[in-house]
N, CA, C and O atoms as CSV, one atom per row, in Angstrom:
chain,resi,resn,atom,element,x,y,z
A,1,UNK,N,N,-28.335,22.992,9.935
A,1,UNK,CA,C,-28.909,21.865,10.603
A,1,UNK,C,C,-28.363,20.550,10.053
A,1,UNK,O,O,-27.908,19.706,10.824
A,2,UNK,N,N,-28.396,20.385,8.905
A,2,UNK,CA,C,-27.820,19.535,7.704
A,2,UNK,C,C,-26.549,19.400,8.097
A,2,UNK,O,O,-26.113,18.258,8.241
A,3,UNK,N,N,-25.669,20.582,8.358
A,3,UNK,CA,C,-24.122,20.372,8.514
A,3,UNK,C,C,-23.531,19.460,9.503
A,3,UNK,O,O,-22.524,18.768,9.355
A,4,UNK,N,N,-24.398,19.567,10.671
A,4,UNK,CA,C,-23.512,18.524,11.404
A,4,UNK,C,C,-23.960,17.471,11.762
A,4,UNK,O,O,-23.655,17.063,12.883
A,5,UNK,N,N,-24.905,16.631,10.836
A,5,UNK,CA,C,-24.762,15.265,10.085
A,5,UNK,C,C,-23.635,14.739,9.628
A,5,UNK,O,O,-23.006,13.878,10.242
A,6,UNK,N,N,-23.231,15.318,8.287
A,6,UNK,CA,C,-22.027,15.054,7.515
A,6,UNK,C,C,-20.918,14.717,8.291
A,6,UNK,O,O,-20.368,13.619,8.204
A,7,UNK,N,N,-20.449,15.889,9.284
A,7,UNK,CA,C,-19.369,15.800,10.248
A,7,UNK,C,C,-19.168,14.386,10.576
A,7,UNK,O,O,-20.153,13.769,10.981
A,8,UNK,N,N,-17.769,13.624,10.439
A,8,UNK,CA,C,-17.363,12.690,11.088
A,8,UNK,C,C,-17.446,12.615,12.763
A,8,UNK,O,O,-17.431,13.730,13.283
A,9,UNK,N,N,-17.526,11.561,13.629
A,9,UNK,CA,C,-17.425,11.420,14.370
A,9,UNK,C,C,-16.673,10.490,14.877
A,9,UNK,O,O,-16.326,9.604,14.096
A,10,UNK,N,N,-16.268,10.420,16.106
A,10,UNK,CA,C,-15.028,10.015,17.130
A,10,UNK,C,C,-14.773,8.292,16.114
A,10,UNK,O,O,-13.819,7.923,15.429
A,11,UNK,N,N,-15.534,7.895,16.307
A,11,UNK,CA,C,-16.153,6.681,15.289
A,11,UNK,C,C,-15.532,6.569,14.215
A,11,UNK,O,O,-14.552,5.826,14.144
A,12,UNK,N,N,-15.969,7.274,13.173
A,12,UNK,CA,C,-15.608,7.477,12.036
A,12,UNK,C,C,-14.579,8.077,11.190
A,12,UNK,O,O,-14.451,8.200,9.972
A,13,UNK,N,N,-13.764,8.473,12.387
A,13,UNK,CA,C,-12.523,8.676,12.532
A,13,UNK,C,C,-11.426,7.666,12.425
A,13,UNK,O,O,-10.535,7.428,11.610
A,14,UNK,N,N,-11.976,6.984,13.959
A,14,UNK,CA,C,-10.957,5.775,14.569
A,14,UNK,C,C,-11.176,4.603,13.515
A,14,UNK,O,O,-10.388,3.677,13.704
A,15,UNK,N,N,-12.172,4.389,12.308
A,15,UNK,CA,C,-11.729,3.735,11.256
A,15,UNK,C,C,-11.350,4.229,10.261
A,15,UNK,O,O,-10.822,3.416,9.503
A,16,UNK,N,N,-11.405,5.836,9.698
A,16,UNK,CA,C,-10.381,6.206,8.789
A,16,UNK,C,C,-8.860,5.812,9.286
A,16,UNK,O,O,-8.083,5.189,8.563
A,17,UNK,N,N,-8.451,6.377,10.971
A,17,UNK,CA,C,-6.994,5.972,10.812
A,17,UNK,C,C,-6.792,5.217,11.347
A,17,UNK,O,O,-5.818,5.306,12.093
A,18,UNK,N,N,-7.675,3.818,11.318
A,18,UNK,CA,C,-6.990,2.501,11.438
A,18,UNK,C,C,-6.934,2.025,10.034
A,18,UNK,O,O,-5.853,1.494,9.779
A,19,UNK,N,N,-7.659,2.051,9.184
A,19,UNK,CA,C,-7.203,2.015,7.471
A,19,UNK,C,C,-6.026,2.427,7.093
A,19,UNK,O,O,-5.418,1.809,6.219
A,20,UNK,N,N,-5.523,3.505,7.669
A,20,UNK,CA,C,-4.561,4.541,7.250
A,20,UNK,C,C,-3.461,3.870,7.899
A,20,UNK,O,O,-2.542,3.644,7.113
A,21,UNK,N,N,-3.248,3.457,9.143
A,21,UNK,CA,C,-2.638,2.367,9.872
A,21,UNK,C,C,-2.571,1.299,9.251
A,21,UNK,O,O,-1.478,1.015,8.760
A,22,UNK,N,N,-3.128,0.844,9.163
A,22,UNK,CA,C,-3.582,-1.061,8.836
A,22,UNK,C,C,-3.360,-1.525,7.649
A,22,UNK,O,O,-3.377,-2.697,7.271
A,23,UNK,N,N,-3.028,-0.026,6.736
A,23,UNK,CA,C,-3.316,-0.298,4.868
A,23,UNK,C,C,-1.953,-0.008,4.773
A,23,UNK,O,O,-0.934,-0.648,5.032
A,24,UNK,N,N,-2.205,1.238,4.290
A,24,UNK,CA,C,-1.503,2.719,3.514
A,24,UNK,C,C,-0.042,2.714,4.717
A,24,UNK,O,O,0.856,3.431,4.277
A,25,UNK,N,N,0.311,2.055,6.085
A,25,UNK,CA,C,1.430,2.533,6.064
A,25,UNK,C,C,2.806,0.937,5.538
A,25,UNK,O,O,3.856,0.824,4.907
A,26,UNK,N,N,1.908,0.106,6.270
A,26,UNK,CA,C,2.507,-1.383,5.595
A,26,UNK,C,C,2.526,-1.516,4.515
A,26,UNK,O,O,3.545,-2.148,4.237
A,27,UNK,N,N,1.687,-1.169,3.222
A,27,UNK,CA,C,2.037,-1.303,1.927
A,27,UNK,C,C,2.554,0.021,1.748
A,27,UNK,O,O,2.062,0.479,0.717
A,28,UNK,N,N,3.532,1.053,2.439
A,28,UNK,CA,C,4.358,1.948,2.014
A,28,UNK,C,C,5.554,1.491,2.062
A,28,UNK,O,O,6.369,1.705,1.164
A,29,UNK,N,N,5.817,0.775,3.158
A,29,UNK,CA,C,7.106,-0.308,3.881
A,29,UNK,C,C,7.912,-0.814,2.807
A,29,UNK,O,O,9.084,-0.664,2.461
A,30,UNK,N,N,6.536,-1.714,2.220
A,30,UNK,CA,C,6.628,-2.939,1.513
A,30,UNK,C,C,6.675,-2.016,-0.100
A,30,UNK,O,O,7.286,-2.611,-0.987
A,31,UNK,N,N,6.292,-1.142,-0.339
A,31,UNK,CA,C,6.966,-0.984,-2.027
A,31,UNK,C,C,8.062,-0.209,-1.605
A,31,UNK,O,O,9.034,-0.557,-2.275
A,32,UNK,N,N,8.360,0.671,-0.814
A,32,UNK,CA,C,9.536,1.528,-0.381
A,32,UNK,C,C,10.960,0.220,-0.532
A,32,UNK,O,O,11.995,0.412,-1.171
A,33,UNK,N,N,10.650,-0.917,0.158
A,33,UNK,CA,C,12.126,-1.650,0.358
A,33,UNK,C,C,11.932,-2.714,-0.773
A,33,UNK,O,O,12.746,-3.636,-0.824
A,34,UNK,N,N,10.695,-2.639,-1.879
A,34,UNK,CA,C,10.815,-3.943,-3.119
A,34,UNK,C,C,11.926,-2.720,-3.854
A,34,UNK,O,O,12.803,-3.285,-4.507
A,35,UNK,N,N,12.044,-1.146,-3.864
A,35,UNK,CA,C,12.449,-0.474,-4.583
A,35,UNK,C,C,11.351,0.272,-5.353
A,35,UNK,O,O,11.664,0.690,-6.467
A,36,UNK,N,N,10.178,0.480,-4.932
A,36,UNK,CA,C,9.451,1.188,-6.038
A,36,UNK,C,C,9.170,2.769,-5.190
A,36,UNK,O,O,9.677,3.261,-4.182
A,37,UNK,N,N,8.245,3.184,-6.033
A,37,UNK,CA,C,8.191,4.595,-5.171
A,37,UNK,C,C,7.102,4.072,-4.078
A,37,UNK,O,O,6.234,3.260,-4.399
A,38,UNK,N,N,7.202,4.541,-2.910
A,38,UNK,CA,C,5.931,4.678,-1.891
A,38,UNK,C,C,4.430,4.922,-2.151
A,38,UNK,O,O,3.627,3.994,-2.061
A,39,UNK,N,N,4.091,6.063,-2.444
A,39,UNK,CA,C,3.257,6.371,-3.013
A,39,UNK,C,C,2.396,5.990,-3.523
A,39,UNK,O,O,1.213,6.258,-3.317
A,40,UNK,N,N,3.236,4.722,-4.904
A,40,UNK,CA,C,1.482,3.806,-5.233
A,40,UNK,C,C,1.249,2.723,-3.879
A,40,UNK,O,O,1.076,1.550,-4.211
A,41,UNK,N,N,1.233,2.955,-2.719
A,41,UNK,CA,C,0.412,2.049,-1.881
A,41,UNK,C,C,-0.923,3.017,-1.794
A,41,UNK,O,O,-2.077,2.723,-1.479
A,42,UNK,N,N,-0.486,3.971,-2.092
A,42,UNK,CA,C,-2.020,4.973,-1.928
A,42,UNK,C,C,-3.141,4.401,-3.335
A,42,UNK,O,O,-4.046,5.067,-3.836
A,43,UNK,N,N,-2.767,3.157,-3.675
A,43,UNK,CA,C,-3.964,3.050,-4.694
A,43,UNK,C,C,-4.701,1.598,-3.839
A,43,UNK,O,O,-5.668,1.114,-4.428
A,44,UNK,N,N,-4.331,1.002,-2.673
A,44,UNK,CA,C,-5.492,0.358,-1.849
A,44,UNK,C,C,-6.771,1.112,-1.444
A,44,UNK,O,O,-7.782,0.601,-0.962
A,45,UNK,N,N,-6.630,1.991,-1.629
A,45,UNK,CA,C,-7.905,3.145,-1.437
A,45,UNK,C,C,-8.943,2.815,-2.425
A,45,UNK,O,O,-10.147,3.007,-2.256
A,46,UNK,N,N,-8.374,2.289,-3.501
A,46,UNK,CA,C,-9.275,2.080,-4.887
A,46,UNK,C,C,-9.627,0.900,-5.227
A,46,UNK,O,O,-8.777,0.019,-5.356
A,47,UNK,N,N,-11.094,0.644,-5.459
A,47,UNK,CA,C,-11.677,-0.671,-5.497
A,47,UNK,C,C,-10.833,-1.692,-6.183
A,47,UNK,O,O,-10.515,-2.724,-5.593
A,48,UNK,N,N,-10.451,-1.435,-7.436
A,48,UNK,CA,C,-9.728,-2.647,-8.258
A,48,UNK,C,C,-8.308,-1.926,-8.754
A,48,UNK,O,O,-7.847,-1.930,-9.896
A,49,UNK,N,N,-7.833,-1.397,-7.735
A,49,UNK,CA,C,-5.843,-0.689,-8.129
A,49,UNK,C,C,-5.325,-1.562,-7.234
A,49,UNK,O,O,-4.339,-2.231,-7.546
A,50,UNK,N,N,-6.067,-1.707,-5.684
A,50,UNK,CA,C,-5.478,-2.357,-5.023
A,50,UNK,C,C,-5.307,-3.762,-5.008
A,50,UNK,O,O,-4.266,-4.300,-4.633
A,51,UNK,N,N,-6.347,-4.387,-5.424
A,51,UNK,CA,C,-5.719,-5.596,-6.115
A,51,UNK,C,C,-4.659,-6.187,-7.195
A,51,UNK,O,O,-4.050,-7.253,-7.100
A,52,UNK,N,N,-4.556,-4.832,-8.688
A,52,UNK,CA,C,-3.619,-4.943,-9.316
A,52,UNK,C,C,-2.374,-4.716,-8.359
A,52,UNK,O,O,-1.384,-5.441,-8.457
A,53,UNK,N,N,-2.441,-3.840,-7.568
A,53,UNK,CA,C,-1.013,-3.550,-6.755
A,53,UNK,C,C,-0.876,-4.814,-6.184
A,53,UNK,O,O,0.310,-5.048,-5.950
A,54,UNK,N,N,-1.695,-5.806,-5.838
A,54,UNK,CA,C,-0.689,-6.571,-4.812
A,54,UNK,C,C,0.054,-7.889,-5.855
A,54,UNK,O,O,1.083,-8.506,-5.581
A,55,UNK,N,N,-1.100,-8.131,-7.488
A,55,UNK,CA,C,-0.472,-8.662,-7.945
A,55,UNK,C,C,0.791,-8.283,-9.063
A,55,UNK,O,O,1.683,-8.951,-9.585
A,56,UNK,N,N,0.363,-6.826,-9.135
A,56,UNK,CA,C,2.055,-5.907,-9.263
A,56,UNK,C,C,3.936,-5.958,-8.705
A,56,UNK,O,O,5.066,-5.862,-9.184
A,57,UNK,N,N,3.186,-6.189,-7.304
A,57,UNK,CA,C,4.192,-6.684,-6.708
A,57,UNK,C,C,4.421,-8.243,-6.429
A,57,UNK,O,O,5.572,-8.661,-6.306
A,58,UNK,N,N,3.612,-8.875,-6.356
A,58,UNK,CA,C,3.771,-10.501,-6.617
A,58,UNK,C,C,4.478,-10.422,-7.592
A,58,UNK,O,O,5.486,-11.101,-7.393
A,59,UNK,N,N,4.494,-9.881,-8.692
A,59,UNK,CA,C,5.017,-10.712,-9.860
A,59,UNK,C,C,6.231,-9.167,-11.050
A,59,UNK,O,O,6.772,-9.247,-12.153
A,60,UNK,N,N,6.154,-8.222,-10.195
A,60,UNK,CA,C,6.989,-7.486,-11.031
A,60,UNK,C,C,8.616,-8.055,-10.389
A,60,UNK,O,O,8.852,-9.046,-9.696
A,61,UNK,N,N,9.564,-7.000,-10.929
A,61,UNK,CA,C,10.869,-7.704,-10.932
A,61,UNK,C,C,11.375,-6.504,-10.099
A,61,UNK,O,O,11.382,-5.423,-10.687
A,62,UNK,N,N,11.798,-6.533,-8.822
A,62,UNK,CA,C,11.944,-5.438,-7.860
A,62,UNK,C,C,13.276,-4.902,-8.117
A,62,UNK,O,O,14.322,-5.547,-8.051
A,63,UNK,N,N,13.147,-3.604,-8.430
A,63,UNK,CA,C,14.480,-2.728,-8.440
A,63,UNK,C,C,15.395,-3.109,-7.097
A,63,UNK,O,O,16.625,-3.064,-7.118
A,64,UNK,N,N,14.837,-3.381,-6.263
A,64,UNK,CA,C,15.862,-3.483,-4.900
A,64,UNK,C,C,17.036,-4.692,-5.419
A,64,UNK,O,O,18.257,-4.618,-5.279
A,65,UNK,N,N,16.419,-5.559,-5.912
A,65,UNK,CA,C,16.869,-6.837,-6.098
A,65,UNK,C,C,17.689,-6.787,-7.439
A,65,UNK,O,O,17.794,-7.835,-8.076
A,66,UNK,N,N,18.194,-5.798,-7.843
A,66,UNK,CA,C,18.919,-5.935,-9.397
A,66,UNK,C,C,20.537,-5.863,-9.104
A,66,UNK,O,O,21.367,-6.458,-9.792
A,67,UNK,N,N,20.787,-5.194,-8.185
A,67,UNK,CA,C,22.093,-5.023,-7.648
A,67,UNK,C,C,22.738,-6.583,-6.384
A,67,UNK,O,O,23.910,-6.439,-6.036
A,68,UNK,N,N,22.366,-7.248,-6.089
A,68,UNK,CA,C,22.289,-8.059,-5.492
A,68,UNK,C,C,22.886,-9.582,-5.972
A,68,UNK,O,O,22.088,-10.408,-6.415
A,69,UNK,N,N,23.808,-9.786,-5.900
A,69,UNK,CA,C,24.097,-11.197,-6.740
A,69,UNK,C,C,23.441,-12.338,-6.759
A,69,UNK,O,O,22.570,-12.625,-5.938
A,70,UNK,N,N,23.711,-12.869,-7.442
A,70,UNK,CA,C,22.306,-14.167,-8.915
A,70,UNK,C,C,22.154,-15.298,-7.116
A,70,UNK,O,O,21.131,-15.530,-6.472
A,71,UNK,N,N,23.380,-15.676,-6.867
A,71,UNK,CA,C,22.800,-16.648,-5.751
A,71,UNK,C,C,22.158,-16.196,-4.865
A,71,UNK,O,O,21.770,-17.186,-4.245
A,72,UNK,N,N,21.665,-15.046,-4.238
A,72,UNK,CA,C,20.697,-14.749,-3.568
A,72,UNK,C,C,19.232,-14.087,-3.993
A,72,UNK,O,O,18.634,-13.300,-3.259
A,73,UNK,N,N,18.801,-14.478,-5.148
A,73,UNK,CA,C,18.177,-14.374,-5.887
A,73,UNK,C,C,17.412,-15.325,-6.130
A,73,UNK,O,O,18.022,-16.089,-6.878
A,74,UNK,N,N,16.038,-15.847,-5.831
A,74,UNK,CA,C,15.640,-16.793,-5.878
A,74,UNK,C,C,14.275,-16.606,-7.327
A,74,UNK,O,O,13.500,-15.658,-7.454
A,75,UNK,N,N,14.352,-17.515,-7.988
A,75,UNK,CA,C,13.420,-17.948,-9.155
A,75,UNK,C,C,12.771,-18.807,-8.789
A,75,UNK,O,O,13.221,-19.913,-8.490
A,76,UNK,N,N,11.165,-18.368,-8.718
A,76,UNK,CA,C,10.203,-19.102,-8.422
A,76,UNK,C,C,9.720,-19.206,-10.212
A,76,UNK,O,O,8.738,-19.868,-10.550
């Protein structure tokens, strides 16, 4: 009787994979082409990872960008 409470519905669905959309595939994009692995975008899922991640990438030094010569390289 209990069991199909729990069960998601049509609902509760269509905002798991708009999260999954909306989050997790744009911050895969975005560490995939800074050069990092994909994967940690899967820590927006987590109350306070996903904030270190975005200032992770604000301010780490992107592997993409090491091969790339100094004048297109901008220092903020």
């Amino acid at each position: 009787m209990f069991a199909a409470f729990f069960l998601p519905g049509f609902f509760e669905m269509l905002i798991i994979g708009s999260i999954v959309v909306l989050g997790v595939i744009p911050f895969w994009m975005i560490c995939s082409k800074a050069g990092f692995p994909g994967w940690i975008s899967l820590a927006i899922f987590f109350p306070l990872l996903n904030i270190a991640l975005l200032f992770f990438l604000a301010f780490a030094e992107w592997p993409a960008l090491r091969n790339v010569p100094d004048q297109d390289q901008t220092d903020v």
